[in-house]
VOGU-3710 file (C-alpha; in Angstrom, 3 decimals, decimal comma):
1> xxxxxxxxxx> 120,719/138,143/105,036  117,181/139,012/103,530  114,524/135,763/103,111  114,562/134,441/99,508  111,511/135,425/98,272  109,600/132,974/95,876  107,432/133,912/93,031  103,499/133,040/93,902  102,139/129,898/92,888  98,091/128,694/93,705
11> xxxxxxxxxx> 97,818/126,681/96,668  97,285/122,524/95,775  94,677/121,365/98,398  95,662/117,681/98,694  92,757/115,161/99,134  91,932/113,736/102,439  93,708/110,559/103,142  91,085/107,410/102,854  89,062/105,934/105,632  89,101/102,398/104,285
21> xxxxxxxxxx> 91,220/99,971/105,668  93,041/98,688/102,878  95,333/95,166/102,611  98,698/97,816/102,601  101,885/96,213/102,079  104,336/96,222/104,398  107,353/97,773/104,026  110,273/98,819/105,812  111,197/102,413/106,415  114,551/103,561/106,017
31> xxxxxxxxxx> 115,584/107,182/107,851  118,111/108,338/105,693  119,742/110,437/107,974  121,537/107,428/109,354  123,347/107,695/106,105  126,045/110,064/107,278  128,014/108,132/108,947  129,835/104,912/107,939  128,373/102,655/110,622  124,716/104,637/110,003
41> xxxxxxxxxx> 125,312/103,038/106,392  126,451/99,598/107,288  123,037/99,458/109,437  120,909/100,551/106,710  122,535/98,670/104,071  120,989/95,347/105,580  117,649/97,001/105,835  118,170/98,265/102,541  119,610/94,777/100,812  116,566/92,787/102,513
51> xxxxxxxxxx> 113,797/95,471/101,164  114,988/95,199/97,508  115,715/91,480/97,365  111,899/90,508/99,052  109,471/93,550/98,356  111,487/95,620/96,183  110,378/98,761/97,647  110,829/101,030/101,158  109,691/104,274/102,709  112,705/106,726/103,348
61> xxxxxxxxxx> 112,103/109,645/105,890  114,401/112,385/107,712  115,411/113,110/103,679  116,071/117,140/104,057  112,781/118,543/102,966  110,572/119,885/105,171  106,790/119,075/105,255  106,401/122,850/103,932  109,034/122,678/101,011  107,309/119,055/99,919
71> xxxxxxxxxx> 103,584/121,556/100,123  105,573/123,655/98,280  107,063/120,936/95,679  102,950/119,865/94,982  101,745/123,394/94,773  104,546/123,504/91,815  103,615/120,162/90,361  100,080/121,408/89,865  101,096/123,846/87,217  101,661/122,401/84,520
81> xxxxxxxxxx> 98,210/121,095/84,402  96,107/123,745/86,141  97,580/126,852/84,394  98,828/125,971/81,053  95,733/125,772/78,214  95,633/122,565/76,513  97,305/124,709/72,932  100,297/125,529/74,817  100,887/122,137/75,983  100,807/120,582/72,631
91> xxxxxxxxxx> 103,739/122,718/72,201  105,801/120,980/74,607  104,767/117,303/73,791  107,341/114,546/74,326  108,752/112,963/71,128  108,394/109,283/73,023  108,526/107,280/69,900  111,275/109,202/67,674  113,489/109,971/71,018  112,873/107,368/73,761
101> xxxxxxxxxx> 112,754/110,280/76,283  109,315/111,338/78,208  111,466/114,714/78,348  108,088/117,722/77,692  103,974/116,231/78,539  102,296/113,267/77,717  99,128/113,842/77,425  96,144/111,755/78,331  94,875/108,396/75,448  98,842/108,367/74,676
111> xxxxxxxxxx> 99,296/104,972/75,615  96,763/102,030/75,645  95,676/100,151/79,342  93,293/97,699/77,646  89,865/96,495/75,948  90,038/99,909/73,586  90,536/102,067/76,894  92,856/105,125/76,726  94,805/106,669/79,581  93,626/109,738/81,993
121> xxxxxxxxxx> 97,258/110,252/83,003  98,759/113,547/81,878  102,965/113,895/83,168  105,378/116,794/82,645  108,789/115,721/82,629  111,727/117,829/83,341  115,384/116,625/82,622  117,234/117,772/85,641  119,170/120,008/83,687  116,552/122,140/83,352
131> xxxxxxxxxx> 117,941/124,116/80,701  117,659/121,105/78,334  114,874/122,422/76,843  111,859/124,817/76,326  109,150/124,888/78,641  105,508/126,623/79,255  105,573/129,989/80,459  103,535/129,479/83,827  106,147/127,194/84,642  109,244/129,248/83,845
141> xxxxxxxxxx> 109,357/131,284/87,382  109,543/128,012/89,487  112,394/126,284/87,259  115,233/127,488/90,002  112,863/124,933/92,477  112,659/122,234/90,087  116,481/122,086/89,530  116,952/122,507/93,318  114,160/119,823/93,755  116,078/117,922/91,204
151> xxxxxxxxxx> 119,687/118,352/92,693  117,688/117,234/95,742  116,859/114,425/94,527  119,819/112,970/92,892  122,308/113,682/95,701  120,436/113,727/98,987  118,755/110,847/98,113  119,946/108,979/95,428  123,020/108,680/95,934  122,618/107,637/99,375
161> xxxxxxxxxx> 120,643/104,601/98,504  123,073/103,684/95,381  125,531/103,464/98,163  123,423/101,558/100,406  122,842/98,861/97,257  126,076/99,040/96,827  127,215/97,814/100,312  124,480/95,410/100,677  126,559/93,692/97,647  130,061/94,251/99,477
171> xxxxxxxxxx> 130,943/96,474/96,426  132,654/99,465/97,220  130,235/101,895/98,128  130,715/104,609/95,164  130,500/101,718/92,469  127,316/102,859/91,529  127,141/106,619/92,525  130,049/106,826/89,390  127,418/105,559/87,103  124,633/107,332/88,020
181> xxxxxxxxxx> 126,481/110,885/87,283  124,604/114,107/87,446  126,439/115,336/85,024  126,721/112,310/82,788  125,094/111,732/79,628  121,652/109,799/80,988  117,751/110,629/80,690  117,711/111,266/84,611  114,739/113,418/85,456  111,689/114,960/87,385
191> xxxxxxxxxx> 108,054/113,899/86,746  105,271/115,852/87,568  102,144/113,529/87,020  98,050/113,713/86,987  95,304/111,187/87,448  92,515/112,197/86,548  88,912/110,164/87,370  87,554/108,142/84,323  83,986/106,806/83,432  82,264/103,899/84,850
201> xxxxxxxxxx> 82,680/102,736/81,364  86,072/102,397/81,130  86,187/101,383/84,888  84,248/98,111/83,994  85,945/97,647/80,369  89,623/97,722/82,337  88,127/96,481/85,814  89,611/99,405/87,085  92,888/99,407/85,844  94,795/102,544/85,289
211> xxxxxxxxxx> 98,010/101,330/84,435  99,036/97,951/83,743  101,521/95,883/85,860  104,897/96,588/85,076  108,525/97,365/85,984  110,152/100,519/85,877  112,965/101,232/83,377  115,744/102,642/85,427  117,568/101,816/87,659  115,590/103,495/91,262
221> xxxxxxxxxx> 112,356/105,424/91,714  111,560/108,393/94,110  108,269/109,002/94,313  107,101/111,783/97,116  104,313/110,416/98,319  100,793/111,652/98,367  97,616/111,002/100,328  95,058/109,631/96,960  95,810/105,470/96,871  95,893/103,927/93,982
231> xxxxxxxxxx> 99,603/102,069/93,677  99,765/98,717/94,369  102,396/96,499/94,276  102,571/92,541/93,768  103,797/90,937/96,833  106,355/88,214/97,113  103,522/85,713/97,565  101,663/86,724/94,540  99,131/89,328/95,731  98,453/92,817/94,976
241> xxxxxxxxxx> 99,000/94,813/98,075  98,255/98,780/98,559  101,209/101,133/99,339  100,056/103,306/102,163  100,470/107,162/102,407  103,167/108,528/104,907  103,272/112,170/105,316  106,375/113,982/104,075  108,020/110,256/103,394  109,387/108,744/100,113
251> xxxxxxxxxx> 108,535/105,677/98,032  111,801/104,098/96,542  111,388/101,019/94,296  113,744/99,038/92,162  113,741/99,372/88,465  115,203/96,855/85,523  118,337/98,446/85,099  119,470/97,497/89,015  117,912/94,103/88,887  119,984/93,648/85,724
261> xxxxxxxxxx> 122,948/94,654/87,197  122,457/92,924/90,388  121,646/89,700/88,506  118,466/89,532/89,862  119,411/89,873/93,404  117,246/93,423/94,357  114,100/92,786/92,620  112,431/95,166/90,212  109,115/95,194/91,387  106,310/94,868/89,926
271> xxxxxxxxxx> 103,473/97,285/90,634  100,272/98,979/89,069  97,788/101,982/89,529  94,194/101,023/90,026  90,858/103,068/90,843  91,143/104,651/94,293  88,866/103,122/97,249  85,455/104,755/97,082  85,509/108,021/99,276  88,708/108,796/97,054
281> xxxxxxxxxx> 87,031/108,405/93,598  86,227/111,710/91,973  89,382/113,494/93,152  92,486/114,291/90,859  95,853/112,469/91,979  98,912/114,395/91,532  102,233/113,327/91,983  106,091/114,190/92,190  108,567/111,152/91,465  112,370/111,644/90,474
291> xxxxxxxxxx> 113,352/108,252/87,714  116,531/107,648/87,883  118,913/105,928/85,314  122,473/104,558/85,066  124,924/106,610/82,284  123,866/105,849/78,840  127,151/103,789/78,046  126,692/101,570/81,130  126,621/98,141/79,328  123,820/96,219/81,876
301> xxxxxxxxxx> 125,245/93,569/83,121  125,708/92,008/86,633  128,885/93,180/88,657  130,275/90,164/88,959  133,331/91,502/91,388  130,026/91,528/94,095  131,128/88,831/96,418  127,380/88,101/97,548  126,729/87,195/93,144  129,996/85,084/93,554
311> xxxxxxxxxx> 128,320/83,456/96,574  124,634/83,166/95,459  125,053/83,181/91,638  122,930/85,217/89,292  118,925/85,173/88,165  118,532/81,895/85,361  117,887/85,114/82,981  121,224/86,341/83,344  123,255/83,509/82,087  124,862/82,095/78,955
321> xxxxxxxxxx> 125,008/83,475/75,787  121,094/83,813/75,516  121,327/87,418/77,704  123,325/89,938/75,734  122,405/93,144/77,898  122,067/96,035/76,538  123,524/99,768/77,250  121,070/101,409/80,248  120,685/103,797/76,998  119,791/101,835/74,584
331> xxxxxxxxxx> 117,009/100,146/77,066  115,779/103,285/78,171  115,567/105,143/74,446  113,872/100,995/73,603  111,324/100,835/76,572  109,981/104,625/76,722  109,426/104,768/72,639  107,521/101,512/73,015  105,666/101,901/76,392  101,991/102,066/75,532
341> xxxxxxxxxx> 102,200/102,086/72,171  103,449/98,855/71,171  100,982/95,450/70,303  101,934/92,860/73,297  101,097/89,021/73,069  99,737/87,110/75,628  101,952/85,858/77,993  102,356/82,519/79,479  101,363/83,100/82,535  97,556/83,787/82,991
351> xxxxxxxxxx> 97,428/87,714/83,785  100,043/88,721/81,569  101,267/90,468/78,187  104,473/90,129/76,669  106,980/92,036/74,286  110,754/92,037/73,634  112,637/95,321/74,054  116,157/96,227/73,615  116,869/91,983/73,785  114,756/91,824/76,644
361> xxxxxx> 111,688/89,980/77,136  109,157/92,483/79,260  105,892/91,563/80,673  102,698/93,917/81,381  100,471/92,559/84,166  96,629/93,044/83,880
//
């Protein structure tokens, strides 16, 4: 059988990894090839369970890519910032605000990080039905990749880990994988994201924030990791800790829509972009991240049938009347139209902002 042959795409030279030694936070790594097998998944659910309910997010490794197809995945992600002009991708720009989907680019100054200061983030987000829409020409010869990458994604990986959260709550171990449908009607999708560098202006107005504290929306993150830091997350004990490159490896964090239906037992973590360390500055940081969400009609609430809830209750937040959770579409369509755009109060605690989506009281950390 002949080699599939791949249509040409310019070569992304990744930035070298840092020399400083940075406070990185430790997390555990999870090799997901254990998976196949049922006492491989009773193993990793406790390594799994313990991750999400202290730091909220792990490494995974031994995934199925190769360290040439994940080259190959950031050569693609490149494209739709290298080689499409700035006209075309107006063309193609996300309807955040009137859709609640990211679905097309948003461009950089869409969404506010603070004292006046725009964004420098420019994504390109890709349902993973990637016939959905549209998209820009340069990118059109690489879409049979993305929807692999995609497919990738969701069921190599994905589902894996729903089934690990799902025994590390003694549920039956598709519970979740039937929510989280490929098929389904859900905002599921591939991001292709740029960083670029920013003034010392706007460094010192934002003391180098580049994106504000915050939880994700759905319900778990993939994000391929890359060799520029920047992501920090807030540790258990308050701090903000560096997440450390790992070649070929994957980031997975929690989002709201699994702490919600956990009751608050895996953690959606918070965790922020800042100004890479200073042999770093100058470069571009590109990125590759799969966001995954729960069907549209799954009402958010926790699954009480988990005997470790019936054992160790539910989050304060949770309970009584006050909490009427909303459909993971309704949050999602909420949170995305509002993300950046919206005026937040101060919150309560020093450090924060506040604003209520969907029902739900959401905080931005500065």
């Amino acid at each position: 059988m002949p080699a599939t042959t791949f249509p040409s795409a310019p070569h992304y030279i990744a930035p070298p990894f840092t020399s400083y030694d940075l406070e990185w936070a430790d997390l555990a790594i999870i090799d997901i090839s254990k998976a196949a097998t049922p006492e491989g998944r009773a193993q990793l659910s406790v390594q799994v369970r313990d991750a999400l309910s202290t730091a909220g997010f792990f490494y995974v490794v031994n995934h199925g890519y190769t360290p040439e197809q994940t080259t190959r995945m950031f050569d693609i992600a490149d494209i739709p910032f290298e080689q499409v002009s700035q006209t075309e991708k107006e063309q193609y720009l996300g309807q955040m605000k009137q859709t609640g989907s990211y679905q097309g680019y948003k461009l950089r100054s869409y969404w506010h990080v603070d004292n006046g200061v725009r964004d420098q983030i420019e994504n390109y987000n890709v349902h993973r039905d990637v016939t959905k829409r549209a998209h820009p020409e340069a990118l059109r010869p690489f879409l049979p990749e993305i929807s692999a990458f995609a497919r990738h994604n969701h069921f190599n990986v994905l589902h894996p880990i729903l089934r690990l959260v799902a025994l590390g709550l003694e549920l039956p171990e598709d519970i979740f994988v039937d929510n989280h449908g490929f098929d389904a009607e859900n905002d599921t999708w591939v991001r292709l994201m740029k960083y670029y560098p920013r003034t010392e202006e706007d460094e010192n107005k934002t003391k180098n924030l580049w994106l504000k504290g915050h939880t994700d929306v759905g319900s778990l993150t993939i994000l391929w990791s890359q060799p520029v830091s920047g992501l920090q997350i807030k540790s258990p004990d308050g701090k903000w800790r560096w997440i450390k490159h790992i070649e070929n490896a994957l980031v997975i964090n929690a989002g709201d829509c699994l702490e919600f239906l956990s009751g608050g037992y895996y953690k959606a973590t918070i965790h922020r972009v800042v100004q890479p360390p200073p042999d770093q500055r100058g470069y571009t940081r590109l990125g590759a991240f799969y966001f995954a969400f729960a069907d549209d009609n799954v009402r958010l609430s926790p699954v009480m049938d988990s005997p470790v809830l019936q054992r160790v209750g539910v989050s304060e937040r949770f309970k009584g009347d006050a909490f009427m959770p909303p459909t993971s579409g309704e949050y999602r369509k909420a949170r995305v139209a509002a993300y950046g755009q919206s005026e937040l109060k101060k919150g309560k605690q020093d450090g924060t902002e506040e604003e209520v989506v969907a029902g739900v009281l959401v905080k931005h950390y500065l």
